[in-house]
Legacy VTK file of the C-alpha trace (Angstrom):
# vtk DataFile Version 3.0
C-alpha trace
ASCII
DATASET POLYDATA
POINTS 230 float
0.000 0.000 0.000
2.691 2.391 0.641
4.663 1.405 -2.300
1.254 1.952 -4.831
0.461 5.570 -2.759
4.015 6.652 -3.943
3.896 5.556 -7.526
0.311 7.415 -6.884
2.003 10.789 -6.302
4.999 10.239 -8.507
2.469 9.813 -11.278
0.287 12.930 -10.179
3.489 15.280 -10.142
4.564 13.973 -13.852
1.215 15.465 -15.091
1.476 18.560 -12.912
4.553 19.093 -14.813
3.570 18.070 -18.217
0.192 20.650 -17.301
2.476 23.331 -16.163
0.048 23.482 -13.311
1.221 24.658 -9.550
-1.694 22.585 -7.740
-0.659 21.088 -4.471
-0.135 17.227 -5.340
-2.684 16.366 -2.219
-5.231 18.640 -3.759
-4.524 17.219 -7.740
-6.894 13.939 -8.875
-7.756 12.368 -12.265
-11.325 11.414 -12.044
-12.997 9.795 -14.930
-14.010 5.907 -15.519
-11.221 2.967 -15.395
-12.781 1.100 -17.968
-12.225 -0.077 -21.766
-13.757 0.612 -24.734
-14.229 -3.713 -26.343
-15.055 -2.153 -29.492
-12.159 -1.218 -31.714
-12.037 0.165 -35.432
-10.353 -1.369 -38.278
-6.956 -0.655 -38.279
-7.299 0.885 -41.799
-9.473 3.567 -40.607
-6.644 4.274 -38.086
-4.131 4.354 -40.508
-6.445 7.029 -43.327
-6.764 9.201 -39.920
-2.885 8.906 -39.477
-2.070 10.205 -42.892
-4.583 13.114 -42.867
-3.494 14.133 -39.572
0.007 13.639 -38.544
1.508 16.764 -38.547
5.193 15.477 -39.329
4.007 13.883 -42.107
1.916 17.187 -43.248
5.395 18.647 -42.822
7.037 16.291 -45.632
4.294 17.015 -48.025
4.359 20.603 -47.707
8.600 20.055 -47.631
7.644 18.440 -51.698
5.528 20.957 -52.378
8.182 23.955 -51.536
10.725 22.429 -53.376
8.853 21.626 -56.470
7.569 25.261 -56.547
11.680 26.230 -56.201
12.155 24.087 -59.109
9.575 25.781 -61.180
11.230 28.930 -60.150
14.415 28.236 -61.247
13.203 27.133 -64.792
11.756 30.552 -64.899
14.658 32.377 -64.124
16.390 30.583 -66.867
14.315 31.588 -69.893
14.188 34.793 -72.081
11.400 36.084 -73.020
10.996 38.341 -76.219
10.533 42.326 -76.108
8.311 43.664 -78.246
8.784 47.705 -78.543
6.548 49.986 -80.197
7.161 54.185 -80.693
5.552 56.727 -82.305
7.364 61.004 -82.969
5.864 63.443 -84.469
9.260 65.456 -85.573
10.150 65.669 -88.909
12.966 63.412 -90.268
16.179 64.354 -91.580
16.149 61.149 -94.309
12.762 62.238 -94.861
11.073 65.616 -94.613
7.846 65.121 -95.100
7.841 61.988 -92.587
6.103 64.102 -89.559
4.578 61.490 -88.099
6.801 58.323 -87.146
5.162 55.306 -86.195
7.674 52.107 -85.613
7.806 48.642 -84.236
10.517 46.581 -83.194
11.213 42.635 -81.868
13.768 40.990 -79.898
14.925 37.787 -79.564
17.333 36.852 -77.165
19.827 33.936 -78.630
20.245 31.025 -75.601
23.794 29.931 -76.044
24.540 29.275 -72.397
22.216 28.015 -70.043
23.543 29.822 -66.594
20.581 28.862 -64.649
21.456 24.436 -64.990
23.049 24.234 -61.498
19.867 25.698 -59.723
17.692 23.926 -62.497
19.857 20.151 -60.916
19.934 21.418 -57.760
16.531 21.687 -56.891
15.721 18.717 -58.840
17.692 17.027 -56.691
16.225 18.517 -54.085
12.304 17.472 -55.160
13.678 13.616 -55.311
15.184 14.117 -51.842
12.162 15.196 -50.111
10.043 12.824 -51.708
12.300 9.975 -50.077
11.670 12.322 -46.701
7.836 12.217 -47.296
8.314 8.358 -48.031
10.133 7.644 -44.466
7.812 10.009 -42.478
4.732 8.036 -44.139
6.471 4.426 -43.710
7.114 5.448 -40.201
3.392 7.328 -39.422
2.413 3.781 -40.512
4.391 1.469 -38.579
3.594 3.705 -35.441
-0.021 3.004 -36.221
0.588 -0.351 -36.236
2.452 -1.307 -33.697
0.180 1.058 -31.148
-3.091 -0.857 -32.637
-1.436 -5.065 -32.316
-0.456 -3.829 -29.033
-4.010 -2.272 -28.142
-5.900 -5.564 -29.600
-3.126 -8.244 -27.818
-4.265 -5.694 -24.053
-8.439 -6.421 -25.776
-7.634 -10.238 -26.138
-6.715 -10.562 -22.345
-8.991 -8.241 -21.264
-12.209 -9.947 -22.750
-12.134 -13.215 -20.737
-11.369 -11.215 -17.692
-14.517 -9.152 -17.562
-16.860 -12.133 -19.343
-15.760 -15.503 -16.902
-12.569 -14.836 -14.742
-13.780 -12.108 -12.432
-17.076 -13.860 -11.736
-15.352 -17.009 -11.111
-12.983 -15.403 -8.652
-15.770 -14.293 -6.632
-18.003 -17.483 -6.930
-14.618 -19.333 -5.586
-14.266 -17.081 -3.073
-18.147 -16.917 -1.735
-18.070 -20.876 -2.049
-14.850 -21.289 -0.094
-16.318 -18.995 2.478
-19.620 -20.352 2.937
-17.916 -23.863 3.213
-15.524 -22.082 5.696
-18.541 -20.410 7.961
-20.053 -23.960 8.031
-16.874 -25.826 8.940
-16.076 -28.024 6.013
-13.277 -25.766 4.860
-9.959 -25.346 6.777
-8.964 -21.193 7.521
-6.073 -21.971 4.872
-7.886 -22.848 1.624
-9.990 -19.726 2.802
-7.094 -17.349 2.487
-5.576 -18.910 -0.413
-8.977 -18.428 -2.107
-9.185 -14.984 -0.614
-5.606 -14.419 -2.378
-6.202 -15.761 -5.715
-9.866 -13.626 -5.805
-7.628 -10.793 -5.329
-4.769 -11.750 -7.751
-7.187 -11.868 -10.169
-8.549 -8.438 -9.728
-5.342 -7.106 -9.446
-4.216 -8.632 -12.864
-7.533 -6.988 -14.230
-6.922 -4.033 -12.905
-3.185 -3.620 -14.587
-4.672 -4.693 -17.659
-7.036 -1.695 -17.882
-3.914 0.373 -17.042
-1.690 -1.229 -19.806
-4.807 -1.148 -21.993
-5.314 2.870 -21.528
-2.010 3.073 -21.843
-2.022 1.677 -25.124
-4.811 3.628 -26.413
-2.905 6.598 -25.252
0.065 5.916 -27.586
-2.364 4.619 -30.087
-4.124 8.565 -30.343
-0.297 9.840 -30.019
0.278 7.678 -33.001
-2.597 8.800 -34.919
-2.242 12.889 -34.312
-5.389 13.001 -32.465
-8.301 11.401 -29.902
-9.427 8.836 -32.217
-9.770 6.743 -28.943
-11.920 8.393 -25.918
LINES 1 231
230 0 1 2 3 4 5 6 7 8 9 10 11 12 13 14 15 16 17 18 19 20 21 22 23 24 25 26 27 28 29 30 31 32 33 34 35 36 37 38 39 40 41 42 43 44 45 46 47 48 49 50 51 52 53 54 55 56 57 58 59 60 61 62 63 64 65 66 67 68 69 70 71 72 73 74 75 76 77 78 79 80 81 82 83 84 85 86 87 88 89 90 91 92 93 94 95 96 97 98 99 100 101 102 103 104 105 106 107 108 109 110 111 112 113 114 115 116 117 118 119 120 121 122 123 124 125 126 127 128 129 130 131 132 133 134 135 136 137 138 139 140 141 142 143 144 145 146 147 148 149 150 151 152 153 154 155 156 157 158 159 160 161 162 163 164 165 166 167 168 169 170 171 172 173 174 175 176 177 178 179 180 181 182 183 184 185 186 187 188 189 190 191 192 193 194 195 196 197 198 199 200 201 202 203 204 205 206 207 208 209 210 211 212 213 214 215 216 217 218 219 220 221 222 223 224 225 226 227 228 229
């Protein structure tokens, strides 16, 4: 008992901290219900709300998107463009007296011989290729974090279930049988306490397993980017 009220605390100050809250630890509880959830989606529906969310991964996409839009930039800055001119004077000419009114047009084209823009042109080609093998990783890994969070959600959910459907109700039939035997003298004080002890083994073990199961959950939504567990 003293050993589980200091984990208790320990545990209470680590979210004080994480809250940035200045609350007293002996006035700080979690309330809520210590319970699970036996209904779980499909792990594909985890993994769509993984890739829309994540913001890591959100940063690798927008990462491709930069450097494809420095790539188009770079292309531009390497052309020519013609220059079309157009003037008009109303002075006389000295080739041509009568020409008061001058109206002329003119067209240039400039001739590419040397490309001075190719390194940036490579460079952030390079660079689109590179960040697409980011984006790659950062999705490979969003998915494997999925994953792993949700086999080790649904192994917690496959010990869990015959806990709450046969083996707490057996502990306490065991228990109220060895006792009533007990009261009525056809069970020694020994097989009493060792049926007290397993009763209370086995809510014990149910009672970590709800931890290690909100636990999971926990990294499960951390996994995810958001609450896609209650």
């Amino acid at each position: 008992m003293q050993a589980a009220g200091e984990n208790l605390k320990t545990a209470k100050i680590q979210l004080l901290t994480l809250l940035n809250s200045r609350v007293h630890v002996d006035e700080f509880d979690v309330a809520g219900p210590f319970d699970f959830s036996d209904q779980l989606m499909p792990r594909d529906e985890f993994r769509k709300i993984a890739l829309e969310t994540r913001p890591d991964l959100k940063a690798a996409v927008g990462a491709v998107g930069k450097a494809q839009a420095d790539h188009k930039l770079a292309v531009a800055n390497g052309s020519t463009d013609p220059t079309l001119s157009v003037w008009y004077t109303h002075n006389s000419s000295n080739n041509n007296p009568f020409g008061v009114n001058t109206l002329g047009v003119s067209l240039a084209i400039p001739l590419r011989i040397f490309d001075r823009n190719q390194g940036e042109k490579l460079r952030t080609q390079l660079d689109i290729t590179r960040n697409e093998r980011l984006r790659d990783a950062a999705e490979a890994g969003v998915l494997s974090d999925v994953d792993s969070g949700y086999v080790t959600l649904e192994s917690n959910l496959m010990l869990l279930r015959p806990y709450k459907a046969k083996y707490l109700q057996q502990s306490v039939r065991v228990r109220d049988t060895i006792l009533f035997s007990y009261q009525h003298g056809g069970t020694a004080l020994l097989d009493f306490l060792n049926a007290q002890a397993e009763y209370r083994s086995v809510q014990l073990n149910y009672v970590n397993l709800v931890g290690s199961y909100l636990t999971a959950a926990a990294q499960l939504n951390l996994a995810v980017g958001r609450e896609a567990i209650p």
